[in-house]
C-alpha positions in Angstrom: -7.1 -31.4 -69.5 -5.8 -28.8 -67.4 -5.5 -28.4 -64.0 -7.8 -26.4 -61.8 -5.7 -24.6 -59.9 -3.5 -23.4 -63.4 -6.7 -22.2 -64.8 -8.1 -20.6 -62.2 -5.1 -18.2 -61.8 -5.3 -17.9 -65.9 -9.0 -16.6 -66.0 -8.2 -14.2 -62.6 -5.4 -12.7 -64.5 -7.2 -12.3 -67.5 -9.6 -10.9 -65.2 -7.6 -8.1 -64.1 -5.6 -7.3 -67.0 -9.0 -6.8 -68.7 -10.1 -4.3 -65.9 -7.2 -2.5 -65.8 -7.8 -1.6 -69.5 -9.8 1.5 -68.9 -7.7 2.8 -66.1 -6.5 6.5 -66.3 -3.5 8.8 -64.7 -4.2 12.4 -64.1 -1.8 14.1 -65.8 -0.4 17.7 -64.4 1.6 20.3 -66.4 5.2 20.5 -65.5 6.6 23.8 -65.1 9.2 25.4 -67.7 12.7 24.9 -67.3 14.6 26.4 -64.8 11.5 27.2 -62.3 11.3 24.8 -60.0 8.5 25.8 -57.3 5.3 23.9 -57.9 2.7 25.3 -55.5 2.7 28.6 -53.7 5.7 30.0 -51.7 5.0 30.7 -47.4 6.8 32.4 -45.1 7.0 30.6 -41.8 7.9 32.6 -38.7 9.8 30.2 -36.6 10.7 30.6 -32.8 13.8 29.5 -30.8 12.5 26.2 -29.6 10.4 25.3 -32.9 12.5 22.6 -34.2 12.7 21.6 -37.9 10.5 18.5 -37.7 8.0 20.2 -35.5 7.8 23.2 -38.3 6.8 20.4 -41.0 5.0 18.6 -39.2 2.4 21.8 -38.1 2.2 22.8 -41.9 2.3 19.3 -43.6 5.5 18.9 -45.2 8.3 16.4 -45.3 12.0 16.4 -44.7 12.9 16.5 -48.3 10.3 18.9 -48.7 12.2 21.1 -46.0 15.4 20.5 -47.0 14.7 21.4 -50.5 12.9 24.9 -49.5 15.5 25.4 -47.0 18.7 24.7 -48.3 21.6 25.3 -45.7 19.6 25.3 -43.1 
């Protein structure tokens, strides 16, 4: 006979690999070749003391995000 604690763990990972059967992804359409904006394109109006962080912070964006948008800046 088989241990308790063996089995247990056996029948929970059963458990889950059975209920992560029906699991989906949403899938999104990648744009053609060449064009890499994926949303829409805005034009910020920055001041003299509005610093880089401060400017993706107030409109939800990352660093990569910015750097990517922005780059040279």
């Amino acid at each position: 006979m088989l241990p308790r604690f063996p089995a247990v763990t056996r029948c929970l990972s059963l458990a889950a690999l059975l209920a992560a059967g029906p699991v989906a992804a949403l899938e999104f359409p990648l744009p053609p070749p060449g064009d890499d904006v994926i949303g829409q394109v805005q034009v910020i109006k920055a001041k003299y003391e509005d610093t880089f962080a401060d400017i993706g912070t107030a409109n939800d964006l990352g660093y990569l995000e910015m750097v990517a948008a922005n780059p040279g800046v």
